[in-house]
C-alpha positions as CSV (number, residue, x, y, z in Angstrom):
1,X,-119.2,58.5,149.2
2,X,-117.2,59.2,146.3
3,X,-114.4,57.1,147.6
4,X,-116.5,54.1,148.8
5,X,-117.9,54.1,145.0
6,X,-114.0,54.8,143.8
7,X,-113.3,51.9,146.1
8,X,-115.9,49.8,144.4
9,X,-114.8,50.1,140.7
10,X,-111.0,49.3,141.6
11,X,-112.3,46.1,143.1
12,X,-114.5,45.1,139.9
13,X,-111.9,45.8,138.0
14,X,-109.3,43.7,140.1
15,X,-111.8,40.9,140.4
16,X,-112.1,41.6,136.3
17,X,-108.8,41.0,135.4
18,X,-108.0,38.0,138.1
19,X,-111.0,36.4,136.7
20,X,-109.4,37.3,133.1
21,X,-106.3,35.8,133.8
22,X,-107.9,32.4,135.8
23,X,-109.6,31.6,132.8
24,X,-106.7,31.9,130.4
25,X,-104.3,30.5,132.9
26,X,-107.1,27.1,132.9
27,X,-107.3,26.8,129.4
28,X,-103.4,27.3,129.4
29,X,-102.9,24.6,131.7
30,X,-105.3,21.9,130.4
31,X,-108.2,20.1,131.3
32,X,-110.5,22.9,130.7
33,X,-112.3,23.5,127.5
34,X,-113.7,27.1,126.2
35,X,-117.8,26.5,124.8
36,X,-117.8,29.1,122.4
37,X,-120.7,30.4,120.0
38,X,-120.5,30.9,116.6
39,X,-119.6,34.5,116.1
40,X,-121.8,37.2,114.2
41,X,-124.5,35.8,111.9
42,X,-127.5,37.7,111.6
43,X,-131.0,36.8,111.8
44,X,-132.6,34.3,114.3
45,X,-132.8,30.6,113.8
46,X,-132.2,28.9,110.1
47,X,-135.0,29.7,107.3
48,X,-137.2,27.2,106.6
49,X,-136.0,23.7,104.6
50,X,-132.2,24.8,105.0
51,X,-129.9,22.1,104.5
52,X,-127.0,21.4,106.7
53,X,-124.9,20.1,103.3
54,X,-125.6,23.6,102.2
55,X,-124.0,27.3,103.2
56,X,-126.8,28.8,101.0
57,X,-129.7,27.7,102.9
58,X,-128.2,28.8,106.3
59,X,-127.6,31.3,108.2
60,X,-124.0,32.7,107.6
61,X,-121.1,34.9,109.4
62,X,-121.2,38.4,108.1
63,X,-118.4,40.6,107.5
64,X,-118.2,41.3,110.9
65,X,-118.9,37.9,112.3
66,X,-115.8,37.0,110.2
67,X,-113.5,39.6,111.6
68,X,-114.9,38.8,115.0
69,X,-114.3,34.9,114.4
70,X,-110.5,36.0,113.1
71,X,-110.1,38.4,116.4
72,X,-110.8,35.7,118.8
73,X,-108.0,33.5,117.1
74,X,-105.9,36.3,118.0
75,X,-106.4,36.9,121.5
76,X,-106.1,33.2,122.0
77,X,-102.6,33.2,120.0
78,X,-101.7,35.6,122.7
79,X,-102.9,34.0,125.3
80,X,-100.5,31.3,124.4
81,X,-103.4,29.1,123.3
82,X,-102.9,28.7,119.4
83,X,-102.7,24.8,119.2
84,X,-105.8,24.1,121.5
85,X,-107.8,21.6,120.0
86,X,-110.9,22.7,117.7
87,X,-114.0,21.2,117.5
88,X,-116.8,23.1,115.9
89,X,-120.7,22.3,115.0
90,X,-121.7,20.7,111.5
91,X,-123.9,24.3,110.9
92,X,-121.6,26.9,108.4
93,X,-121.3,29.3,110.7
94,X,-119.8,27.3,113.2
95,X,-117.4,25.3,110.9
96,X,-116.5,29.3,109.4
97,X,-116.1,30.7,112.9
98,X,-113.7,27.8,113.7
99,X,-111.7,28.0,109.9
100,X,-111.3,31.9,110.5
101,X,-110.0,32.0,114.2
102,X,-107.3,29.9,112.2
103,X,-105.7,28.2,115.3
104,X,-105.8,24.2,114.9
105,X,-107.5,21.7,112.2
106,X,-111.5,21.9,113.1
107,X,-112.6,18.6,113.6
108,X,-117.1,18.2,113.2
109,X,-118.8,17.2,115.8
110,X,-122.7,16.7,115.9
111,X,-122.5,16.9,119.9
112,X,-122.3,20.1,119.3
113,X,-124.7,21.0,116.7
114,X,-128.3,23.2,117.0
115,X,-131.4,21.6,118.4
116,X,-133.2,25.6,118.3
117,X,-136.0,24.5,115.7
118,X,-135.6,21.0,116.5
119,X,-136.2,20.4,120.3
120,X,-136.8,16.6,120.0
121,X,-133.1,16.0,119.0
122,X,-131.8,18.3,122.4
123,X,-131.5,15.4,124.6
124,X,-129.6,13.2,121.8
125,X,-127.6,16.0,120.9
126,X,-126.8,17.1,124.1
127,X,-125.5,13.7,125.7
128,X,-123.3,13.8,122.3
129,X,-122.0,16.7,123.4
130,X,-121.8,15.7,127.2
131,X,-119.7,12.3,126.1
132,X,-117.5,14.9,124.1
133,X,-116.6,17.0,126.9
134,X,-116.1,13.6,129.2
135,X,-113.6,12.8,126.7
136,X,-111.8,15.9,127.1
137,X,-111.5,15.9,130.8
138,X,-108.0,16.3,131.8
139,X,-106.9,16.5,128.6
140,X,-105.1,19.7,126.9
141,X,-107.0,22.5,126.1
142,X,-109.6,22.5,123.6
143,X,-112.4,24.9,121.8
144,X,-115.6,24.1,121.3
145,X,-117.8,26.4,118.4
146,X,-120.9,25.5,119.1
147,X,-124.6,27.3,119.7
148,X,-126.3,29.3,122.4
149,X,-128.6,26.8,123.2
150,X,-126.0,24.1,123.5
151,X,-123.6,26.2,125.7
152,X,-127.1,27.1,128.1
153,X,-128.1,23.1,128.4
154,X,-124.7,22.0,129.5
155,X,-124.0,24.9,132.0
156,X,-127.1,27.1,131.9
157,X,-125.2,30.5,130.8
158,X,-126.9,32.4,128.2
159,X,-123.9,34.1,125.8
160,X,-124.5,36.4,122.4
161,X,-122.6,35.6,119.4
162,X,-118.7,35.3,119.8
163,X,-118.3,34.9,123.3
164,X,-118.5,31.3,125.8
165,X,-117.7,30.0,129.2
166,X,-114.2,28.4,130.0
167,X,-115.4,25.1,132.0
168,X,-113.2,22.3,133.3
169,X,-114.9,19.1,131.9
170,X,-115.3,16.1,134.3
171,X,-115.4,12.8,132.8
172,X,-119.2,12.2,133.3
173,X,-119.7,14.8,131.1
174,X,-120.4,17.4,133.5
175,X,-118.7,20.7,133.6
176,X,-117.6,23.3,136.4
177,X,-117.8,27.1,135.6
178,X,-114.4,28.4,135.3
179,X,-115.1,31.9,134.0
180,X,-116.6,33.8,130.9
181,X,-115.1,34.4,127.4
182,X,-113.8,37.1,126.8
183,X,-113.6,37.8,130.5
């Protein structure tokens, strides 16, 4: 028994690091884009009234969504990935995320900004962000800082703060699951 189990964790792991290296060897290659969330920044939602002008009235990275934001940028570097294209959401904590991985020039994009407290802009939003990924197809590889409910309408994953799906990007706007990030 203790070898079938023994037998069982070498092959997750094997799977774990094949998956690992598919997803970096996509994004490497181009054509595939990584959807990633926002990294650390506590609380749930935006208060009440917050303005999208203004860091104050959102909810912001904390020190450790900042070093997490700066850690990612690193394993990318390594990865090989350090000039990938950046887009990131209007909301601070996407546009910080995006400044503090410190790989290229984040460009704005309200395709992939927040709908959670306002579900009547999800289908405008999210065909943004569909004509956004459509434009990416094929092209070389690219990160996206966006939200959780974003990444979950376009490809129905769920991810927590600081981690995202590697998809390859069709040019409908539709994406196929490449693998998760960080594997």
């Amino acid at each position: 028994m203790k070898s079938l189990i023994a037998l069982l964790v070498g092959m997750l792991l094997a799977t774990s690091a094949f998956a690992e290296e598919d997803s970096f060897q996509a994004l490497r290659d181009g054509g595939h884009v990584l959807l990633l969330r926002h990294a650390i920044a506590p609380g749930f939602g935006d208060p009440t009234g917050f303005e999208l002008d203004d860091c104050a009235t959102q909810r912001n990275l904390s020190a450790e969504g900042r070093e997490q934001a700066r850690a990612i940028g690193e394993r990318l570097r390594a990865e090989g990935l350090g000039d990938a294209a950046v887009y990131t959401s209007e909301w601070c904590r996407g546009r910080e995320t995006a400044e503090e991985m410190a790989l290229t020039e984040p460009q704005p994009h309200p395709g992939l900004n927040s709908f959670f407290q306002n579900r009547e802009k999800r289908d405008e939003i999210v065909a943004e962000l569909r004509d956004l990924l459509g434009a990416l197809a094929n092209g070389p590889p690219a990160v996206l800082v966006t939200h959780g409910v974003s990444i979950r309408a376009v490809t129905g994953q769920g991810v927590r703060s600081g981690e995202g799906v590697v998809v390859r990007p069709e040019a409908d706007g539709s994406v196929s699951f490449i693998g998760a990030f960080p594997p």
